[in-house]
C-alpha positions as CSV (number, residue, x, y, z in Angstrom):
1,X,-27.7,37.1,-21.3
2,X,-29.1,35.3,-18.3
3,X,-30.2,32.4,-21.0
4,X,-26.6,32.4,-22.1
5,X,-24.8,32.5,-19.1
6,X,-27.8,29.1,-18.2
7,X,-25.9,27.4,-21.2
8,X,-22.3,27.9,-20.6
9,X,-23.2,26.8,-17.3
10,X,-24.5,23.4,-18.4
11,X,-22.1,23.1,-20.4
12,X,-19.4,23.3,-17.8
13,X,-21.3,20.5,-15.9
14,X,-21.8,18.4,-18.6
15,X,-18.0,18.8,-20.0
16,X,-17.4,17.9,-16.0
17,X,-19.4,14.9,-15.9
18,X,-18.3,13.4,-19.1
19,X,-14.9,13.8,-17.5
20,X,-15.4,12.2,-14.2
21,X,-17.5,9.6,-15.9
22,X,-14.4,8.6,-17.6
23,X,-12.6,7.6,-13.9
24,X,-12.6,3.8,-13.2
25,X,-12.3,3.5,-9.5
26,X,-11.7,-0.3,-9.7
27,X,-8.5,0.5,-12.0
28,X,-7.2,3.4,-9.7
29,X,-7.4,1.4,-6.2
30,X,-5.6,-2.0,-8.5
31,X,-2.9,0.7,-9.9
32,X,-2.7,2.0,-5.8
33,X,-2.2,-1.7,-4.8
34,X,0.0,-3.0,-7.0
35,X,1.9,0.6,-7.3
36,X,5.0,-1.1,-6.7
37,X,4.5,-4.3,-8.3
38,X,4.1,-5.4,-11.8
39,X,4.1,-9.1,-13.9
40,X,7.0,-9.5,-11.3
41,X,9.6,-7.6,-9.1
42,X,12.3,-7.4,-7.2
43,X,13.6,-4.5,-5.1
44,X,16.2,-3.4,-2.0
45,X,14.7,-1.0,0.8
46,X,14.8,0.1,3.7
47,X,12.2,0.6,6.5
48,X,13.3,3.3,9.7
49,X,10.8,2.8,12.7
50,X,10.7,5.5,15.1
51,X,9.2,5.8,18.6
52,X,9.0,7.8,21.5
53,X,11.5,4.9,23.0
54,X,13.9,3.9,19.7
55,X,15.0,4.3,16.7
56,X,15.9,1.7,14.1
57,X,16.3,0.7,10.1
58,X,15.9,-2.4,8.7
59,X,17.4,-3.3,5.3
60,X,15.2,-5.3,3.0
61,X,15.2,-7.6,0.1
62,X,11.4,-8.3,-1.8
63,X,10.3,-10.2,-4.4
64,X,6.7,-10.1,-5.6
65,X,4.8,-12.1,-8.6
66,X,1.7,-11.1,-9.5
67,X,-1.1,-10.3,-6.7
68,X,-0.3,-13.4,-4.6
69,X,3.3,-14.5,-4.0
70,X,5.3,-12.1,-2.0
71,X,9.1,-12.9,-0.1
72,X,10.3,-10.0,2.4
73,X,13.8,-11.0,4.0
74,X,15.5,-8.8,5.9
75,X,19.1,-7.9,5.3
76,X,20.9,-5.8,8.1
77,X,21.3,-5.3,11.0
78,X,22.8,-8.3,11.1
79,X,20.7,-9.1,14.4
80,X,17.4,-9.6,12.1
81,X,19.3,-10.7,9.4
82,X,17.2,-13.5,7.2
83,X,14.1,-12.2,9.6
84,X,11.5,-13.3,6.5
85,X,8.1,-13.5,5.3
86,X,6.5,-15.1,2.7
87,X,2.7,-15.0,1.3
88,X,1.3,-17.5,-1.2
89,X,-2.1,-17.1,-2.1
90,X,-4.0,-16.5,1.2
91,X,-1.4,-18.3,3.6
92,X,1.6,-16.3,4.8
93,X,4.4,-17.6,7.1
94,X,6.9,-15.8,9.2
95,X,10.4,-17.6,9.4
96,X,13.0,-16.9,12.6
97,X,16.4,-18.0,11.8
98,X,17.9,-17.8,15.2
99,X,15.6,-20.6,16.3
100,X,14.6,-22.0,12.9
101,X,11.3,-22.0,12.9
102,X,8.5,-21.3,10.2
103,X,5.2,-20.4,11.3
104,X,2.2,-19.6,9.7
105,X,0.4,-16.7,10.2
106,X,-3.1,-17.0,11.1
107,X,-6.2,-14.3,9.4
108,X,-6.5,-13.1,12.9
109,X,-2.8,-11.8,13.3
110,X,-2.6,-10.4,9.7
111,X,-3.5,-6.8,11.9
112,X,-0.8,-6.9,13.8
113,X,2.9,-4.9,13.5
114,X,5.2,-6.3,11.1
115,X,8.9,-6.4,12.8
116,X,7.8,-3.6,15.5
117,X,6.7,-1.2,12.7
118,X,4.3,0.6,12.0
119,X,3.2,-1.0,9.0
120,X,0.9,-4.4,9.5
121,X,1.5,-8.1,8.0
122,X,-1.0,-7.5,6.1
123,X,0.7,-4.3,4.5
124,X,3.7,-5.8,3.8
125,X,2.6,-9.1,1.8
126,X,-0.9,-7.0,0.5
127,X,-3.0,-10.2,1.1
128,X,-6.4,-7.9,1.6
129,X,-6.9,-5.7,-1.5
130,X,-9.5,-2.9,-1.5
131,X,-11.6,-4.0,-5.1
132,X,-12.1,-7.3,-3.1
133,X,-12.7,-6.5,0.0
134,X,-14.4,-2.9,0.4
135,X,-17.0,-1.4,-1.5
136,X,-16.1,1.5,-3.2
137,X,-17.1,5.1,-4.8
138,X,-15.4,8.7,-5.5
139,X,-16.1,10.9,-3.0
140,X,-14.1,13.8,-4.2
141,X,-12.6,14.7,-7.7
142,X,-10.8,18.6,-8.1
143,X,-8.6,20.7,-6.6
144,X,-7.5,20.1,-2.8
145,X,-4.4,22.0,-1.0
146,X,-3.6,23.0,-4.8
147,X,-3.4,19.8,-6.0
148,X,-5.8,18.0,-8.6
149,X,-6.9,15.0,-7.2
150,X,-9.6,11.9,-7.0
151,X,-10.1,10.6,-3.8
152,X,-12.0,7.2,-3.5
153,X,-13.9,5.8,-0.1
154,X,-13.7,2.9,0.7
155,X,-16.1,1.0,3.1
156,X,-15.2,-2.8,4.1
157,X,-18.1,-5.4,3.0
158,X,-19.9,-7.3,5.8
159,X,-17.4,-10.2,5.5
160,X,-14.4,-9.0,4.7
161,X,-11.2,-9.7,6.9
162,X,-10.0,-6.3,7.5
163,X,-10.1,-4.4,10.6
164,X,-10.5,-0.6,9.1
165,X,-14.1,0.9,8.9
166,X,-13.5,3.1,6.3
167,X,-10.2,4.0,4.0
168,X,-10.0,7.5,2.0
169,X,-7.5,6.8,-1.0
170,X,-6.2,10.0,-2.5
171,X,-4.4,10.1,-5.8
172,X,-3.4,12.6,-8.0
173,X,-6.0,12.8,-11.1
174,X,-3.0,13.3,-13.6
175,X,-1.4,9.5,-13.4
176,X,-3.7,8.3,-10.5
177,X,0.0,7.8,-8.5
178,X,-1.2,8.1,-5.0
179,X,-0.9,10.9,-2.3
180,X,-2.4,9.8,0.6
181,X,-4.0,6.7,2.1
182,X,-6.2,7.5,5.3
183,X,-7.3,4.7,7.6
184,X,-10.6,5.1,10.4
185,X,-11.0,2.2,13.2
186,X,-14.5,0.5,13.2
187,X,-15.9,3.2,14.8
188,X,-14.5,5.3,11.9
189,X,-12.1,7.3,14.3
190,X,-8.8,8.5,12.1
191,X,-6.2,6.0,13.2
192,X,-3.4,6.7,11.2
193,X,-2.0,7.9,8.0
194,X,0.1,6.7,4.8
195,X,1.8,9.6,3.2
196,X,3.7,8.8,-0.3
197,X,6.4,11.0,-1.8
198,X,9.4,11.5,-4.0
199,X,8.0,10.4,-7.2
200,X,10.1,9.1,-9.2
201,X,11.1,6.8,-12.7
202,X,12.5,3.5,-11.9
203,X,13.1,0.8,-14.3
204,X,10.8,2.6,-16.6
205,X,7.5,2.5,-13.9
206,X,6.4,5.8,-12.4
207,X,6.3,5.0,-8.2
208,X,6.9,7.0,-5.2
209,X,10.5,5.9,-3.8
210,X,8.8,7.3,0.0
211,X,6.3,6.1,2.3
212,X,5.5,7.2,5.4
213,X,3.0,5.2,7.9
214,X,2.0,8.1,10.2
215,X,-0.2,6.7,13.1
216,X,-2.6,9.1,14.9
217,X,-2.7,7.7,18.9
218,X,1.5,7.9,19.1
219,X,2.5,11.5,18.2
220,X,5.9,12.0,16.8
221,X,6.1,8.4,15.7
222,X,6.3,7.1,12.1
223,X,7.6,4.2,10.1
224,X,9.3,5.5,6.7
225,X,10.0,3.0,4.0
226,X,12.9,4.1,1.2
227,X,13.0,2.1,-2.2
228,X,16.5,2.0,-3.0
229,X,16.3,-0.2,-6.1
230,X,13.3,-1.6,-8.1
231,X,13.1,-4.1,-11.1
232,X,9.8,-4.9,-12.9
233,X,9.1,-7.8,-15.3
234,X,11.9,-10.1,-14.2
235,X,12.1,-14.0,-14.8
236,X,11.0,-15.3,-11.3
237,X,9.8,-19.3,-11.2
238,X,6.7,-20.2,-9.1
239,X,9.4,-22.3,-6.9
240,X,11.0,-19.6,-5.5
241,X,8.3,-18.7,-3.4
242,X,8.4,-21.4,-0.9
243,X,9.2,-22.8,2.4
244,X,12.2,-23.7,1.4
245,X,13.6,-20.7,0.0
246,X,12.1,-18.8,2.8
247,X,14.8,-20.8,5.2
248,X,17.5,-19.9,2.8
């Protein structure tokens, strides 16, 4: 019996292993980076900041096309209307209508708030991408709050421009969607949090239409982004995504 029960059991681990052996890591964190993009897209949202001072919601327009051209212009309130950003390749410029100014954004400010947000530069043009710039393993595959998932740790390479010292990437095993995305400071203290729900179908692509940027030092606060509209695989020129139509 005990010789039996020896065999199921390594059979369970090996049926286990073969299964987790089968998890890319490299393919889950591209699929959690480019979770909203595709060849191309092009989508309406919205982005609600709240503080322990005010409370506001910005209306925006994106464009994306493939990993590195990305145009963010904002739509209402009419205050920060044409408010824009655009990345190409690794520069990324911020344009101001009221005064009409471009200006580029150097590495060094790619950390800071985006429009008074929660949410960095860098999150909203995606110029750091965690196969590039972290290295990488599963830390935890099964059940968790009764949920299956796969979460992925993330440590930054010696000389990579990011400013987190560890990310935790949490998807569910099923479609590798993700759940969670948990960001420590350099002295891997939790700094905040970036919660994804509503999962839904749009334009035939599988996406969370919520995310929430929860940070840890400024209780109650948040920054909650709401995909109104999304459209995959569109015809967008290389042209578009310039100075020029940044200013437009």
């Amino acid at each position: 019996m005990k010789k039996l029960l020896g065999i199921l059991v390594l059979g369970l681990m090996f049926c286990n292993y073969a299964y987790a052996s089968n998890l890319n890591p490299e393919k889950i964190l591209d699929s959690v980076d480019d979770i909203y993009r595709s060849n191309t897209s092009h989508g309406i949202l919205t982005l609600a900041v709240t503080t322990a001072n005010w409370q506001r919601t910005l209306a925006l327009e994106q464009w994306s096309k493939g990993k590195n051209k990305h145009l963010i212009k904002v739509l209402k309130p009419k205050k920060e209307k044409d408010l824009a950003t655009l990345r190409v390749d690794n520069n990324v410029w911020n344009y101001m209508p009221k005064v009409k100014k471009v200006v580029k954004i150097p590495s060094s400010m790619m950390s800071s708030s985006w429009m008074g947000s929660h949410f960095t530069n860098d999150d909203l043009v995606k110029q750091s991408r965690m196969v590039k710039d972290y290295d990488f393993s599963i830390s935890f595959e099964g059940i968790r709050d009764g949920i299956d998932i796969v979460e992925i740790t993330c440590i930054p390479k010696k000389n990579a421009a990011v400013v987190w010292g560890k990310v935790e990437v949490i998807v569910y095993r099923e479609d590798f969607i993700p759940l969670r995305l948990i960001y420590y400071d350099e002295d891997l203290n939790l700094s905040r949090k970036l919660e994804f729900s509503n999962i839904q179908i749009l334009d035939n692509k599988k996406i969370p239409l919520q995310m929430q940027m929860i940070p840890e030092d400024e209780p109650g606060e948040s920054t909650t982004v709401q995909w109104k509209e999304i459209k995959f695989d569109l015809t967008i020129s290389d042209d578009f995504f310039s100075l020029r139509k940044l200013q437009e």
